[in-house]
LUMPATI-19511 format. One line per field, with one value per residue: residue number from 0; residue in three letters; x, y, z of N, C-alpha, C, O in turn. Coordinates in Angstrom, 2 decimals, decimal comma, padded with zeros to 5 digits. Layout:
N
nr: NUM | ...
rest: Ala | ...
nxx: X | ...
nyy: Y | ...
nzz: Z | ...
caxx: X | ...
cayy: Y | ...
cazz: Z | ...
cxx: X | ...
cyy: Y | ...
czz: Z | ...
oxx: X | ...
oyy: Y | ...
ozz: Z | ...
This chain:
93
nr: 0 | 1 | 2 | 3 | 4 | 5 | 6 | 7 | 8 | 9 | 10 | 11 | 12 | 13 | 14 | 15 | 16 | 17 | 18 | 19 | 20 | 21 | 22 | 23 | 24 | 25 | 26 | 27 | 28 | 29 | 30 | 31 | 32 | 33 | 34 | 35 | 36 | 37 | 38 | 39 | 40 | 41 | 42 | 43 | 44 | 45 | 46 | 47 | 48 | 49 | 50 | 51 | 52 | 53 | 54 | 55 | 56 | 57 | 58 | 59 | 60 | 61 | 62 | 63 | 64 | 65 | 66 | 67 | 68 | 69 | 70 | 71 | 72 | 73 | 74 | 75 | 76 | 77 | 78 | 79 | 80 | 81 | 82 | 83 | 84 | 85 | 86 | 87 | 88 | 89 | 90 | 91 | 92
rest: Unk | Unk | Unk | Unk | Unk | Unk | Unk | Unk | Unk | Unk | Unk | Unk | Unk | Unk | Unk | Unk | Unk | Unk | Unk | Unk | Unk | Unk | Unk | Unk | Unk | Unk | Unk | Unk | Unk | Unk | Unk | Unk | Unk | Unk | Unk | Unk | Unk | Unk | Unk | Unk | Unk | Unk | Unk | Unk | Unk | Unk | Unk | Unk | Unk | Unk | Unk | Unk | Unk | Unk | Unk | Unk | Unk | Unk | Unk | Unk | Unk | Unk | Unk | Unk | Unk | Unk | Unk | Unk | Unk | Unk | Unk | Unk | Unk | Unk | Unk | Unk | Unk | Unk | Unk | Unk | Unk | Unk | Unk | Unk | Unk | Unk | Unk | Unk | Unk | Unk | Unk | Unk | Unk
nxx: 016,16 | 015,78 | 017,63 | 019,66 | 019,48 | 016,79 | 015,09 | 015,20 | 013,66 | 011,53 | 010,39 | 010,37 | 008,10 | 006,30 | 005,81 | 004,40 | 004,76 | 004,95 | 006,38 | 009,05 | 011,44 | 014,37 | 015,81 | 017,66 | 020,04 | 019,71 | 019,46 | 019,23 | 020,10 | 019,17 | 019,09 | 016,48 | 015,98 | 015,21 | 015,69 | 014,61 | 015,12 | 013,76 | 013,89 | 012,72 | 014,06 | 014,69 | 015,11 | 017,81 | 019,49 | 019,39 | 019,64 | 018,30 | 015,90 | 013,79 | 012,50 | 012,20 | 010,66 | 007,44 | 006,15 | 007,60 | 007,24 | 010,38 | 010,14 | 009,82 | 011,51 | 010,92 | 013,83 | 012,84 | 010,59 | 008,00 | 005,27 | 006,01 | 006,30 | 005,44 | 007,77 | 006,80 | 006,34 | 006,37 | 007,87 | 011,41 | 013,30 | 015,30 | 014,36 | 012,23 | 013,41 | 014,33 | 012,41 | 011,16 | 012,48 | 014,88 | 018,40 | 020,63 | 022,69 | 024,25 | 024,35 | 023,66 | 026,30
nyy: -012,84 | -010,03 | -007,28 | -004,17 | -002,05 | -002,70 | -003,21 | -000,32 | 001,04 | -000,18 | 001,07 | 003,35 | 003,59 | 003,28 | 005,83 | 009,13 | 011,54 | 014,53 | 014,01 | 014,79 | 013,23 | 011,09 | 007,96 | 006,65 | 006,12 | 004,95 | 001,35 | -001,69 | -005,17 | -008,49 | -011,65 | -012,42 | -010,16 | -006,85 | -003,83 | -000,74 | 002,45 | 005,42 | 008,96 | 012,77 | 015,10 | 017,39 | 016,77 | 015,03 | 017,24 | 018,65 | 017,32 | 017,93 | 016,59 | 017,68 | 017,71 | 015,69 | 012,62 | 011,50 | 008,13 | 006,87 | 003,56 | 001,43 | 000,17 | -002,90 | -005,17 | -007,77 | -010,31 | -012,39 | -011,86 | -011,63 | -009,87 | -006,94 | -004,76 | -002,73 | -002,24 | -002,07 | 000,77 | 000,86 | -000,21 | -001,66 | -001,84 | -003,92 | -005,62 | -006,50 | -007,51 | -010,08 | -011,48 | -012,23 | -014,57 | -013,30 | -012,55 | -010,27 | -009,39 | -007,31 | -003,47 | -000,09 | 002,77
nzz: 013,02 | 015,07 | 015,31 | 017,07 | 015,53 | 013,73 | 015,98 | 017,17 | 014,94 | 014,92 | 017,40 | 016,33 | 014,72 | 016,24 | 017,75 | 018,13 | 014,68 | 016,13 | 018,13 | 020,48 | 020,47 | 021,87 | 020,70 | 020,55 | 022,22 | 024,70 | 025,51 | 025,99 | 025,55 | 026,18 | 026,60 | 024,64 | 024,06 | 022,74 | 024,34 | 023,89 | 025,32 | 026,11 | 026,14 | 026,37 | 024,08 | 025,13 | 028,01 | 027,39 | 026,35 | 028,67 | 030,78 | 033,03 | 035,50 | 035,43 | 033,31 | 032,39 | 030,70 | 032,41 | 033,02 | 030,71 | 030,13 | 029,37 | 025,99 | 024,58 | 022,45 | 020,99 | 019,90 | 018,54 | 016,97 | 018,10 | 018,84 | 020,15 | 023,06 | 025,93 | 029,28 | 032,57 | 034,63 | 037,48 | 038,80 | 038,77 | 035,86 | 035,83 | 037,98 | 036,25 | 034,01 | 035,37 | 035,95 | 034,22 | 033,18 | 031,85 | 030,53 | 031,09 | 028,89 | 027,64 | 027,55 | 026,47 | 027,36
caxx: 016,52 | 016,30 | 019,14 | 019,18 | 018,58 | 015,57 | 014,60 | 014,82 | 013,47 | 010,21 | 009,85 | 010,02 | 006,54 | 005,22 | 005,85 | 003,92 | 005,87 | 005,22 | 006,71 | 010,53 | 012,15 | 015,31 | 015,44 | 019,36 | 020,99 | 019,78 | 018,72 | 019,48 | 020,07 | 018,89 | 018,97 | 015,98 | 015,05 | 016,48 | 014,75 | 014,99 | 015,11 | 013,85 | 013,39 | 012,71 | 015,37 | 015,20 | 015,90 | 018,89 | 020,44 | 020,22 | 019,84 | 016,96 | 014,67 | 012,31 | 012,18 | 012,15 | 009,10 | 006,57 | 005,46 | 008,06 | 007,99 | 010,72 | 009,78 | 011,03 | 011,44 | 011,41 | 014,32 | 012,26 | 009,73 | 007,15 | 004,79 | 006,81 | 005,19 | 005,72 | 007,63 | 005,73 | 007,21 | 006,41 | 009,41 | 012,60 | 013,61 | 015,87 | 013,51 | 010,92 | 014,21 | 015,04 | 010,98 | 010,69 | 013,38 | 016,06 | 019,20 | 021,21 | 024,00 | 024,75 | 023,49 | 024,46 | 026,60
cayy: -012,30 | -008,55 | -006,35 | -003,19 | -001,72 | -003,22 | -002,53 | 001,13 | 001,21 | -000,88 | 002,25 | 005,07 | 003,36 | 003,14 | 006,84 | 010,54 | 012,23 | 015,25 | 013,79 | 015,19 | 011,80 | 010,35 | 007,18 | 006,18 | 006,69 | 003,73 | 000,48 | -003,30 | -006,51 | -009,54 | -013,70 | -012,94 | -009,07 | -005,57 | -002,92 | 000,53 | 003,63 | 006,96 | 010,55 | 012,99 | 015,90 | 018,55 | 015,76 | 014,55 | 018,14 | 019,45 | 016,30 | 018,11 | 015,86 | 018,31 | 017,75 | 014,21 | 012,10 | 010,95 | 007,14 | 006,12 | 002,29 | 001,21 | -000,68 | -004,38 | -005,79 | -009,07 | -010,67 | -013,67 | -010,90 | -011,77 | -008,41 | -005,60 | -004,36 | -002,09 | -003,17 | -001,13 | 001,63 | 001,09 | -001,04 | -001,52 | -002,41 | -005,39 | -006,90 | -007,15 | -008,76 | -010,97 | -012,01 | -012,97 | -015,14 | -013,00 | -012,22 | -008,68 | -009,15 | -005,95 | -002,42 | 001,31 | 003,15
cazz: 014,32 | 015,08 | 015,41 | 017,68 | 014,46 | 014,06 | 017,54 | 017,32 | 013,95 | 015,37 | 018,50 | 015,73 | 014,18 | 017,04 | 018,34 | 017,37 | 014,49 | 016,97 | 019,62 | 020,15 | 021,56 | 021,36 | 021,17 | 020,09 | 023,31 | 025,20 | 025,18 | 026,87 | 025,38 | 026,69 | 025,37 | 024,34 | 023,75 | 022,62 | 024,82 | 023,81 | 026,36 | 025,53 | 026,90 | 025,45 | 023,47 | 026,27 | 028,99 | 027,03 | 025,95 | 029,94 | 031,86 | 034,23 | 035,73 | 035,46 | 031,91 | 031,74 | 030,82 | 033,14 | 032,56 | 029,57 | 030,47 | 028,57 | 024,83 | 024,36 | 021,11 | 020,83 | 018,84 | 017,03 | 015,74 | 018,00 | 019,19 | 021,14 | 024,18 | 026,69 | 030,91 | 033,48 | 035,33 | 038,71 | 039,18 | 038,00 | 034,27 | 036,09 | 038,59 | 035,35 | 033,29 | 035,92 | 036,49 | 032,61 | 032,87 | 030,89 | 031,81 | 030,49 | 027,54 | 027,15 | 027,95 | 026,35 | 028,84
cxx: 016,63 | 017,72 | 018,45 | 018,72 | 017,26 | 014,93 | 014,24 | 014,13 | 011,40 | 009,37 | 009,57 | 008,57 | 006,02 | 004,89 | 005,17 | 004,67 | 006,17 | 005,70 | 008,42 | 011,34 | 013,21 | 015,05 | 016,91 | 020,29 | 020,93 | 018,89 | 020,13 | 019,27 | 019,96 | 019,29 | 017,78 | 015,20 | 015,74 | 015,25 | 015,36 | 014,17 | 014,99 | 013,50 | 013,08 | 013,80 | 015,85 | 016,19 | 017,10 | 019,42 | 020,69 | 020,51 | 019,32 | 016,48 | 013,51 | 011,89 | 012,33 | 010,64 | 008,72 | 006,03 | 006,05 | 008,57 | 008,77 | 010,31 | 010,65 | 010,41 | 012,11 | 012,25 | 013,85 | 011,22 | 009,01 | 006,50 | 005,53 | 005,70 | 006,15 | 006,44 | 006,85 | 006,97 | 007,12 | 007,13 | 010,47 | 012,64 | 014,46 | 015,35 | 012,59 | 012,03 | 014,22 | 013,37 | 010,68 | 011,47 | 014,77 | 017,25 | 020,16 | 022,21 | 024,83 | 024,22 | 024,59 | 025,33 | 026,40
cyy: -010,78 | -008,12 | -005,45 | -002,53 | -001,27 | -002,62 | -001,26 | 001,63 | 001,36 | 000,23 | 003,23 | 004,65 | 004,00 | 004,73 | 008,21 | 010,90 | 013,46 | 015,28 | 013,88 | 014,34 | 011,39 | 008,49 | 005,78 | 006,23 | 005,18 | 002,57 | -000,83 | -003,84 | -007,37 | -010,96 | -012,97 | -011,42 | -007,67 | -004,65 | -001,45 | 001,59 | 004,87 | 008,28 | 011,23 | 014,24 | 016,77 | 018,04 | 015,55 | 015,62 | 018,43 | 018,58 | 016,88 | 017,33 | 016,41 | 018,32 | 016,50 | 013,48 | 011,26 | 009,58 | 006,67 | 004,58 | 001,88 | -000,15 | -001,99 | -004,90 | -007,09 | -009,72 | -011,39 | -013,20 | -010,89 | -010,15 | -007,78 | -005,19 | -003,20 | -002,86 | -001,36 | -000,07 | 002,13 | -000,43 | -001,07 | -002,44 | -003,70 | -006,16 | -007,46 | -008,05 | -009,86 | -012,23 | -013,11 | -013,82 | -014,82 | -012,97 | -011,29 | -009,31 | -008,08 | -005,16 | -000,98 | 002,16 | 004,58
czz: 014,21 | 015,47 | 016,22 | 016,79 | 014,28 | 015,25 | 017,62 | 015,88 | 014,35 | 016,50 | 017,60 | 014,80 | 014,92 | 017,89 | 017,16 | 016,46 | 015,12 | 017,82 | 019,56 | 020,96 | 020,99 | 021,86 | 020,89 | 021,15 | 024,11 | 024,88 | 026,49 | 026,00 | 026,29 | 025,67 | 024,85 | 023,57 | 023,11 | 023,43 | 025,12 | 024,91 | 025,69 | 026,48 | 025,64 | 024,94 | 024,64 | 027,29 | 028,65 | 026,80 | 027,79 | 031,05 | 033,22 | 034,18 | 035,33 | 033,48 | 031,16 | 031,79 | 031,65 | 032,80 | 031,59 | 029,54 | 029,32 | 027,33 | 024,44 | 022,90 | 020,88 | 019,66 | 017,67 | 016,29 | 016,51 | 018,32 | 019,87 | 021,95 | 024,98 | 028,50 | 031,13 | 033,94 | 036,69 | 039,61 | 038,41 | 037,06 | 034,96 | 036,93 | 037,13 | 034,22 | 034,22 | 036,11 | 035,53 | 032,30 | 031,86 | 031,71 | 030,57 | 029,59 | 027,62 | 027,34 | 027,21 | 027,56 | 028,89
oxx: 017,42 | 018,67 | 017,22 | 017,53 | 016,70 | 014,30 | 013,14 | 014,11 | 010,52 | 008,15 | 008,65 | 008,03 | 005,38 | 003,88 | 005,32 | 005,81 | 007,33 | 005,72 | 009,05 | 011,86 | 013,25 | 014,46 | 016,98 | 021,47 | 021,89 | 017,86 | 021,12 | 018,35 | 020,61 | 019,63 | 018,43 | 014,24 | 016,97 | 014,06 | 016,13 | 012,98 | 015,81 | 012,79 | 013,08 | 014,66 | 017,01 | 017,34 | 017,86 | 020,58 | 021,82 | 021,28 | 019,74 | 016,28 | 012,47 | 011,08 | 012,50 | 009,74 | 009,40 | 005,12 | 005,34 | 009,69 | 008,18 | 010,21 | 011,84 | 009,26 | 013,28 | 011,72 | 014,11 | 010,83 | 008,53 | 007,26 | 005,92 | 004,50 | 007,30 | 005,82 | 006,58 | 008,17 | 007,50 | 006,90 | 010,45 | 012,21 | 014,10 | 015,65 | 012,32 | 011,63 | 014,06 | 013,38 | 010,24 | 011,45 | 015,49 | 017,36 | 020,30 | 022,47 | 026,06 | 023,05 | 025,81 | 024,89 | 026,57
oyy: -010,26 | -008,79 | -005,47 | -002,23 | -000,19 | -001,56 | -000,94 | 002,86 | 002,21 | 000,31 | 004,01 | 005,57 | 005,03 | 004,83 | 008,30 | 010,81 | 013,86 | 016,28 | 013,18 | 014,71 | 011,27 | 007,96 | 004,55 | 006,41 | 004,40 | 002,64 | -000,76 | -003,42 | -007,18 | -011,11 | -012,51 | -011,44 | -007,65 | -004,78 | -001,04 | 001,54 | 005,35 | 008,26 | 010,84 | 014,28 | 016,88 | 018,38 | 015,84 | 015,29 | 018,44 | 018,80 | 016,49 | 016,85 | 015,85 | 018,94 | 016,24 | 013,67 | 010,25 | 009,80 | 005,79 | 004,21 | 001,88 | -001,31 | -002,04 | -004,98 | -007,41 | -009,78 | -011,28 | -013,72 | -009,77 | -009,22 | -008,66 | -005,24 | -002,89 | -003,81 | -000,33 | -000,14 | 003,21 | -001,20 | -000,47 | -003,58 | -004,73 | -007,36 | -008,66 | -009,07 | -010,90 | -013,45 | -014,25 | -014,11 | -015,64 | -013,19 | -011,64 | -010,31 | -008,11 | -005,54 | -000,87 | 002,09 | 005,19
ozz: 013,42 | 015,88 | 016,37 | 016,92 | 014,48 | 015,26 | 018,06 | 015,78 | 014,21 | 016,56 | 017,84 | 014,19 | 014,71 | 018,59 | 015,94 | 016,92 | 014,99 | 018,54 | 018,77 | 022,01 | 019,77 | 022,80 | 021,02 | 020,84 | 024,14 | 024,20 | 027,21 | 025,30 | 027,33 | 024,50 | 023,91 | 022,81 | 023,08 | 023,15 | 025,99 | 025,24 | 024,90 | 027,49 | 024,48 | 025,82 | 025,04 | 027,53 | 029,57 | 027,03 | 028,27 | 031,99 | 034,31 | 033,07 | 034,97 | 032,80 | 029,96 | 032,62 | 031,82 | 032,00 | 031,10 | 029,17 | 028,24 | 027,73 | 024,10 | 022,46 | 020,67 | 018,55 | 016,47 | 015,25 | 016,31 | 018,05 | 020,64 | 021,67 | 024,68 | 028,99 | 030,52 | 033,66 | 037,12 | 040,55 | 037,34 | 037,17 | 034,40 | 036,89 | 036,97 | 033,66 | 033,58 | 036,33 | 035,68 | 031,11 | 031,30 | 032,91 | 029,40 | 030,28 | 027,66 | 027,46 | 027,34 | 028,70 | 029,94
């Protein structure tokens, strides 16, 4: 079973090492998923929009290992939990 750990371990593969992202700040649990939230450093030091990223659907990592994927981002992160049959645990605040 993954851990958030895990989870955020599994996004820093998968990301540029050029790319200046946090990616420790947020995330969701589900029954069934851990899905990490990122921006990127600027966004998080001034909390401008104008300096937040364009298109970062947030990354789900499936607990039982299987592939990690991307949800979309032209809806909300809880209609696409609620679609897939999950339902929230827990969330960073």
């Amino acid at each position: 079973m993954r851990t958030l750990k895990d989870a955020q371990d599994e996004f820093a593969k998968e990301v540029r090492a050029d790319e200046d992202l946090i990616w420790d700040r947020g995330w969701i649990e589900t029954d069934d998923w851990w899905i990490v939230l990122y921006n990127n450093r600027e966004y998080y030091e001034t909390q401008n929009p104008l300096f937040s990223l364009a298109g970062n659907g947030p990354f789900v990592v499936p607990k039982d290992g299987s592939a990690c994927f991307t949800l979309q981002t032209n809806t909300s992160v809880e209609s696409q939990i609620e679609e897939r049959g999950q339902r929230v645990i827990s969330r960073s605040r």
